[in-house]
C-alpha positions in Angstrom: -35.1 -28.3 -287.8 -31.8 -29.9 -288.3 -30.5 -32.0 -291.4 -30.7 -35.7 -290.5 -33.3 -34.7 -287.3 -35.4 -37.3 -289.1 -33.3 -39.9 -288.0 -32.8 -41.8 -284.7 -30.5 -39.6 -282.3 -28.7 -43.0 -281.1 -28.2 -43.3 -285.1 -26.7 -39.9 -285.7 -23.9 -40.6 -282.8 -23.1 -43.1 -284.4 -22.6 -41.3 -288.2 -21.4 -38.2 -287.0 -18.1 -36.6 -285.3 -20.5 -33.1 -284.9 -23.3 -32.9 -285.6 -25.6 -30.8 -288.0 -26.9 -27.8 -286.0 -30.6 -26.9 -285.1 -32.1 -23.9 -287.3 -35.1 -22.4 -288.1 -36.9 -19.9 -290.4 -35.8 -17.1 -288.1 -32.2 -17.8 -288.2 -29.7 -15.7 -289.4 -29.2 -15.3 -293.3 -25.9 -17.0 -293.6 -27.3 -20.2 -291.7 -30.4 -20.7 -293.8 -27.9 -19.9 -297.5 -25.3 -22.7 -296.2 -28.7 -25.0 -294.9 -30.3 -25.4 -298.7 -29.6 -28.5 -298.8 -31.7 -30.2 -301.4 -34.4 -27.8 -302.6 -37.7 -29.7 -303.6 -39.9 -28.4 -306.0 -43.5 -29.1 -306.1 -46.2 -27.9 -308.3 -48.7 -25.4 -306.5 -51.9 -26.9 -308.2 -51.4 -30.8 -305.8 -54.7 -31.1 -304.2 -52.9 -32.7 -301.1 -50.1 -30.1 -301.1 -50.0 -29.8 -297.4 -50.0 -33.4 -296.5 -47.1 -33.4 -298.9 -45.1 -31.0 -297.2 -45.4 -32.3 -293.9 -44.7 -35.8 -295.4 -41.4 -34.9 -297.2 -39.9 -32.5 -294.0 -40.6 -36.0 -292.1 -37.8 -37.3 -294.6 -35.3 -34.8 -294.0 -36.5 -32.4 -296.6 -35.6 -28.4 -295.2 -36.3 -26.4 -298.1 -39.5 -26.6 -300.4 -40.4 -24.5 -303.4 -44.2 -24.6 -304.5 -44.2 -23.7 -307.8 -46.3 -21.1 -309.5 -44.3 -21.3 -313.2 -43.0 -23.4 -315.3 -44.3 -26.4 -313.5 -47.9 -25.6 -314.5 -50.1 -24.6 -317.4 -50.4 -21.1 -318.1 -54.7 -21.6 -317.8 -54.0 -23.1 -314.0 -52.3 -20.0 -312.0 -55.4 -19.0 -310.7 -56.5 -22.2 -309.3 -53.1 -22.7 -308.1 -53.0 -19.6 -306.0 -56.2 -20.2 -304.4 -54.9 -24.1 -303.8 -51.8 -22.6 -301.9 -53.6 -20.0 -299.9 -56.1 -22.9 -298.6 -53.3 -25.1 -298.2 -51.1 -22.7 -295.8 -54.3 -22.5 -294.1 -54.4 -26.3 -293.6 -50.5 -26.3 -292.4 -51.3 -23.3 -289.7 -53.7 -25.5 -288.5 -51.6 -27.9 -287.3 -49.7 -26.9 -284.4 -46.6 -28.5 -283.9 -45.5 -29.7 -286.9 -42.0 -28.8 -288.2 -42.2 -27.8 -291.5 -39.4 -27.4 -293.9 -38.4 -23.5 -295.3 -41.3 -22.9 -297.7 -40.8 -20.6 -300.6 -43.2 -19.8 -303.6 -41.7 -19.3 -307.1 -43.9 -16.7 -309.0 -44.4 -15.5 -312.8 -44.6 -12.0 -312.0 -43.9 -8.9 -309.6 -47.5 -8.3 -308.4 -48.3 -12.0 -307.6 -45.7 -11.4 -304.5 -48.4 -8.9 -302.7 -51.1 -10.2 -303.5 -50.1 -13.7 -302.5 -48.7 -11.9 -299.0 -51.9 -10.7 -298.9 -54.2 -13.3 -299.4 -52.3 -15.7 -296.9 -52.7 -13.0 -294.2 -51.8 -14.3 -291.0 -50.9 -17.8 -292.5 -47.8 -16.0 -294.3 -45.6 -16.4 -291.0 -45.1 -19.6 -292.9 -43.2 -18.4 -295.6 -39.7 -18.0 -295.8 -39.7 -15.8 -299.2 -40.5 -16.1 -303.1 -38.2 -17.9 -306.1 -38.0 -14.9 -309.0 -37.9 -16.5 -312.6 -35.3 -15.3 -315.2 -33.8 -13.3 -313.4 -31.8 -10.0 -314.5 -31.2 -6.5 -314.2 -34.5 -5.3 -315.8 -36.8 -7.9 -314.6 -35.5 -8.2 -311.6 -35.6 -5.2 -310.0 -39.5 -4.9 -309.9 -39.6 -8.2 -308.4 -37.3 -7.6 -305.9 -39.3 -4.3 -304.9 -42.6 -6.2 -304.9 -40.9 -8.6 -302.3 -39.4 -5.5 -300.2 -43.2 -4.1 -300.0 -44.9 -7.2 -299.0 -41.8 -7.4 -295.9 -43.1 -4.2 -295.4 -46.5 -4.4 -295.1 -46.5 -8.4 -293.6 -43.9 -7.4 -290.8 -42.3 -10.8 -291.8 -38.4 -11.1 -293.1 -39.0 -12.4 -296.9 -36.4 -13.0 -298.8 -35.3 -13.8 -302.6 -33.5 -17.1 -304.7 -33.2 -15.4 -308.2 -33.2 -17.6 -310.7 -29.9 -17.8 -313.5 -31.9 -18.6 -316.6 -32.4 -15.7 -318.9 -30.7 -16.1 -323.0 -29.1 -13.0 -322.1 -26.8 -14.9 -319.4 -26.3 -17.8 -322.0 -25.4 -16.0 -325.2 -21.4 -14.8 -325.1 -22.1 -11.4 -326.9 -24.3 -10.4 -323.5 -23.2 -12.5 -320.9 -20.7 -9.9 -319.3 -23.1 -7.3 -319.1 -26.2 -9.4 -318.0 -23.9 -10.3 -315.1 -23.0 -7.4 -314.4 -26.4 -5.7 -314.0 -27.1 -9.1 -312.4 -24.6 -8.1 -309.3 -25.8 -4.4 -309.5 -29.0 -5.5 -308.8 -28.3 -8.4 -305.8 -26.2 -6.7 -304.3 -28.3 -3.7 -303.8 -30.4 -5.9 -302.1 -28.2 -7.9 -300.4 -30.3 -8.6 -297.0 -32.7 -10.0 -299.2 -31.0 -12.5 -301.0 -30.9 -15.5 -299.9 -29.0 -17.4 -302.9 -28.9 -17.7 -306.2 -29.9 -20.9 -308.2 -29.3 -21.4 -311.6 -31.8 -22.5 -314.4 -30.1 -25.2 -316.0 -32.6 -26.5 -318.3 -33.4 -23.0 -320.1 -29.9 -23.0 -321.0 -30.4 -26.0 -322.9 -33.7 -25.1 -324.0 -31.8 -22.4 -325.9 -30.1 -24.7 -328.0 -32.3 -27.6 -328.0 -30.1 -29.6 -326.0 -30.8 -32.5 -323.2 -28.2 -33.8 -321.2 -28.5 -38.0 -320.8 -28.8 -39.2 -317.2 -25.1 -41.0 -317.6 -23.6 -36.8 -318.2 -23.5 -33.8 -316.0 -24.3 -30.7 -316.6 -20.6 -29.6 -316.6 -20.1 -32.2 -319.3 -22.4 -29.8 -322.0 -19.8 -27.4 -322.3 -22.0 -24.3 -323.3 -24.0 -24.9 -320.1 -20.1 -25.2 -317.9 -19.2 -22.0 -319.5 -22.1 -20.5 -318.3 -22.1 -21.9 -314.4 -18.2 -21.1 -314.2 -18.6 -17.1 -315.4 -21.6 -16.9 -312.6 -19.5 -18.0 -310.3 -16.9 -16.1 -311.2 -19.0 -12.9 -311.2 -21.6 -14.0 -308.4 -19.8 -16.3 -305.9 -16.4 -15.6 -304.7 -15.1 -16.0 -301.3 -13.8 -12.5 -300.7 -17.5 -10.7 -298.5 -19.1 -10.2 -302.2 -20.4 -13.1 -303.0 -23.7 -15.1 -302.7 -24.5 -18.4 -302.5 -25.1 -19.9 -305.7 -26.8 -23.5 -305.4 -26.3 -26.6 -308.1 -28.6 -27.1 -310.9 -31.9 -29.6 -311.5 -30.9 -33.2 -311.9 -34.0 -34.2 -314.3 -34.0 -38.1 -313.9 -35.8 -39.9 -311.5 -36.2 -43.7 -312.2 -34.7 -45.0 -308.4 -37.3 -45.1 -305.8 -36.9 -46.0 -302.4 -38.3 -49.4 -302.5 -34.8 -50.4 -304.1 -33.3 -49.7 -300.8 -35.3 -51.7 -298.9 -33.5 -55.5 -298.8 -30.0 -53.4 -297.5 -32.1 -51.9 -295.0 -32.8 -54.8 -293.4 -29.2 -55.0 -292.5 -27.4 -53.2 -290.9 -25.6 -50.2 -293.1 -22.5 -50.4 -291.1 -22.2 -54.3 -291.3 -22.0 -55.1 -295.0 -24.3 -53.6 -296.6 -22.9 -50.2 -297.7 -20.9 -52.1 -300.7 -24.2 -53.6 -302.3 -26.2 -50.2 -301.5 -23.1 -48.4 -303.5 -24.1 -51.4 -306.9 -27.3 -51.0 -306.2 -26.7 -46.4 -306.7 -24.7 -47.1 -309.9 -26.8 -49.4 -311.5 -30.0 -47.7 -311.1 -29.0 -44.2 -312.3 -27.8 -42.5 -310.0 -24.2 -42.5 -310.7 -24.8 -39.5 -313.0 -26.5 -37.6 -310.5 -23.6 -38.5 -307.6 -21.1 -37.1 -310.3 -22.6 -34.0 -310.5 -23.3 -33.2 -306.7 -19.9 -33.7 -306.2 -18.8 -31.5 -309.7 -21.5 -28.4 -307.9 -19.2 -28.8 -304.6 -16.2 -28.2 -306.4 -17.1 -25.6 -308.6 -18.6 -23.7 -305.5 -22.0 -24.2 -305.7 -24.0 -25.5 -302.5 -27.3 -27.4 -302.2 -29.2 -28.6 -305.4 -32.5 -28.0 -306.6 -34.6 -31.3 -306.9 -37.8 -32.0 -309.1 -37.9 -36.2 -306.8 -37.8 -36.9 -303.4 -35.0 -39.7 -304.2 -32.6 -36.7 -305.3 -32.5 -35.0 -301.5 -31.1 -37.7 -299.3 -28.1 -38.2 -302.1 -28.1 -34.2 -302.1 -27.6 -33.9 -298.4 -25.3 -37.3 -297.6 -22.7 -35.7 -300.2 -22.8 -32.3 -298.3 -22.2 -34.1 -295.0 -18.2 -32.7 -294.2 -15.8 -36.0 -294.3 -13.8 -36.1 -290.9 -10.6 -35.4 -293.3 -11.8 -31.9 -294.4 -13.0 -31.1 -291.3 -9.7 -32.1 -289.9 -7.9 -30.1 -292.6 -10.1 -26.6 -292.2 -9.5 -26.6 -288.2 -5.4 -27.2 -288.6 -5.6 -24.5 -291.4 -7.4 -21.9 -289.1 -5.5 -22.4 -286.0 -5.0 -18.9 -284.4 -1.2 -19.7 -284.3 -1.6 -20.0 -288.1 -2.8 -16.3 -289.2 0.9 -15.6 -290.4 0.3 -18.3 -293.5 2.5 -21.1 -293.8 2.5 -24.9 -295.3 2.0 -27.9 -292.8 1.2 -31.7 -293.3 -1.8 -32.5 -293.1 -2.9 -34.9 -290.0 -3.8 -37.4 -292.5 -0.5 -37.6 -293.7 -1.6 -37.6 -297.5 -2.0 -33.6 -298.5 -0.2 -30.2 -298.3 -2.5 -27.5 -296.7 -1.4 -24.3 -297.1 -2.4 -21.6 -294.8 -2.9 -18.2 -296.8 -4.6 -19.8 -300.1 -6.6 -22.4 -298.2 -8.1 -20.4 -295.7 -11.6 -19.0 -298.0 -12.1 -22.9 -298.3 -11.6 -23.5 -294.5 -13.9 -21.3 -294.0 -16.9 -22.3 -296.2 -16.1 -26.1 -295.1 -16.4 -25.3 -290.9 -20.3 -23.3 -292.2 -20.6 -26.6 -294.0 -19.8 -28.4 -291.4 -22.3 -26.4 -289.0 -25.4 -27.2 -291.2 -24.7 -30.8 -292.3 -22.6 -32.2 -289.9 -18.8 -33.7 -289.8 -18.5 -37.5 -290.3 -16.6 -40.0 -288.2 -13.6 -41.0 -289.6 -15.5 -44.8 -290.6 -18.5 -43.0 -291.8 -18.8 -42.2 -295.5 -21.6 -41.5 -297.9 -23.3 -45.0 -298.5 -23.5 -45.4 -294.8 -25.0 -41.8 -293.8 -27.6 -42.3 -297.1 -28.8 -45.6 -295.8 -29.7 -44.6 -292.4 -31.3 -41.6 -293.7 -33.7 -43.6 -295.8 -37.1 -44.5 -294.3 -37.4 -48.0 -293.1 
C-alpha cells in the first residue's frame, strides 16, 4: 500500500515532487510508526465490517482500529468478538485485496490470546492490538499477553498504548505515571508501535468538551498534558516513540459537499472555493489542530469519520519548501553545523539545532510524499477525494 495509491498514477505526478513510498504490514517498524497516517476507528459489532474495511482502504485509508471498548456496550463484547473473527474470515477469503494495517483495541489482557487464537490462520491479517488506559501497572500484563500470542501465532504483533489514564491528567501523579509509562515501553520497545493519546478521557475527567471551532491545545489542562508526554515520551534523541494526535470528535462535512469542485479541475480554479467550502463547513477547527499535532511532535491522527483521513493525510504531505530545507540542512558537507540561507530565500536554517527536524521531515517525506513547489493542501485533498 502506499498513501495516495488510491489515486490515478498520472494524478500523483502531477501533485508530487517524490512520491509516498510502497509499504506493507511486514515492513520495518519505523516505516509503519511514520505511515499512521489517519487512524480510523470502527466499532467491532458492524455487521458488514469487512466490506467496510475494504471500502475505506479503496479511499486511502492505511491504518484501521476495530474497536472492542469504549465504542460498544459492555453487554455486546461477546458478540463483537465472534463478529470480528467471522469477519477476518470473510477478508481472507478474498485474495488480492489490499487491505489497510488492521489493529484491534481490547478491554483486557486475556482477550489478546484468545482473540489470536480464535482467528487462527486468519490472524496473518493483523498488524497488532490498541491497549486502553495505559500505565505502568495495567500495562504490563497487556503487553505480555501480546508478547505470548507473537509467540505462539509466529506473527510480529505489536502495541499503540493508549494516553488516557487520571493518573496521567492529575499534576500530583503525572511525573511518576510517566515515568513508569517509559519504564514500561521502553522495555518493550520492538513492540511498540506508537503511542496515541486519549484525549477525550482527559476531558471526561473534568467534564469538559471542546467546541468544534477550538483545539485540543486550546483546553489548557488537556495541552499541559500532550506537551509533558511529549516531553517524557517523544524526543528526537533514539528514546523516543512516536506519539500520534488526538480524536477530532465532529463530523458534520460529508463528501457530497465536494462534489460541484470536483467537476473541475482542482488545479484550475477550484482549490479557492474548495478552501470556503473547508471553513464554512467545520473543518477549519479540525485543519487547526492537525497542523497544532505537527508542531508539537505528534504524527498521524486518530479518526472516529471517514471525512477526517484525507484532511489527516493532505496536511502530512511534506511542502517542497521543507523538503528543500531538510536536504540543504543534511548535506554531508554540513556535519560541522553552521547557518545558511535557505533556497527559498525567506528562513535561516541552522545546521546543528535543525538537524532532529531534518530528519523526521525526510521519514515524513518517505511515507507521504514531497509536494511540487505549485502543489499545496486544497489541491492534493481534492484529487484524493472520490469522484
Amino acid at each position: 500500500m502506499r498513501h495516495f495509491g488510491h489515486v490515478a498514477p498520472e494524478v500523483r505526478q502531477r501533485l508530487f515532487h517524490q512520491e509516498p513510498c510502497v509499504f506493507g504490514a511486514d515492513s520495518p517498524a519505523h516505516v509503519l510508526a511514520a505511515a499512521l497516517g489517519a487512524t480510523l476507528y470502527s466499532p467491532a459489532t458492524r455487521p458488514r465490517l469487512a466490506d467496510d474495511i475494504v471500502k475505506q482502504s479503496g479511499r486511502g485509508v492505511v491504518s484501521m482500529v476495530l474497536c472492542l471498548e469504549d465504542s460498544i456496550d459492555d453487554a455486546e463484547v461477546a458478540d463483537a468478538e465472534e463478529n470480528l473473527v467471522g469477519q477476518f474470515t470473510d477478508l481472507a477469503a478474498r485474495p488480492g485485496v489490499e487491505l489497510p494495517l488492521l489493529f484491534v483495541r481490547v478491554r483486557a489482557p486475556e482477550q489478546i490470546p484468545d482473540l489470536v487464537r480464535r482467528l487462527g490462520p486468519t490472524a496473518h491479517l493483523l498488524s497488532g492490538f490498541v491497549l486502553p488506559k495505559f500505565t505502568e501497572e495495567r500495562g504490563t500484563p497487556f503487553l505480555e499477553a501480546l508478547t505470548a500470542a507473537e509467540t505462539a501465532s509466529g506473527r510480529r504483533l505489536f502495541a499503540m498504548p493508549v494516553l488516557e489514564s487520571p493518573g496521567l491528567l492529575h499534576l500530583e501523579s503525572r511525573r511518576e505515571t510517566l515515568e513508569g509509562i517509559y519504564r514500561t515501553v521502553d522495555k518493550y520497545r520492538d513492540r511498540v508501535l506508537a503511542l496515541r493519546l486519549g484525549v477525550t478521557d482527559f476531558c471526561s475527567a473534568y467534564g469538559l468538551r471542546r467546541a468544534p471551532d477550538m483545539t485540543a491545545y486550546d483546553v489548557q489542562i488537556v495541552a499541559s498534558v500532550i506537551a509533558d508526554v511529549v516531553n517524557v515520551l517523544g524526543r528526537a534523541d533514539g528514546t523516543g516513540f512516536t506519539v500520534t494526535g488526538p480524536v477530532w470528535e465532529y463530523f458534520r462535512l460529508q463528501e457530497r459537499m465536494f462534489k460541484p469542485q470536483l467537476r473541475r479541475s482542482p488545479f484550475t480554479g477550484a482549490a479557492e472555493e474548495l478552501r470556503t467550502t473547508l471553513i464554512e463547513h467545520d473543518m477549519d477547527g479540525l485543519l487547526r489542530e492537525i497542523a497544532l499535532d505537527r508542531a508539537n511532535g505528534l504524527l498521524g491522527k486518530t479518526c472516529i469519520h471517514p471525512s477526517h483521513v484525507l484532511p489527516v493525510h493532505a496536511l502530512s504531505v511534506v511542502s517542497h519548501e521543507e523538503y528543500t530545507d531538510a536536504q540543504d540542512i543534511l548535506r554531508p558537507d554540513r556535519l560541522g553545523g553552521g547557518v545558511l540561507r535557505s533556497a527559498y530565500t525567506n528562513k535561516m536554517n541552522e545546521v546543528k539545532p535543525h538537524r532532529a527536524w531534518a530528519e523526521r521531515t525526510l521519514q515524513r517525506a518517505e511515507v507521504f510524499g514531497v509536494a511540487n513547489e505549485d502543489i499545496g493542501f486544497v489541491e492534493l485533498l481534492a484529487a484524493g477525494l472520490p469522484a
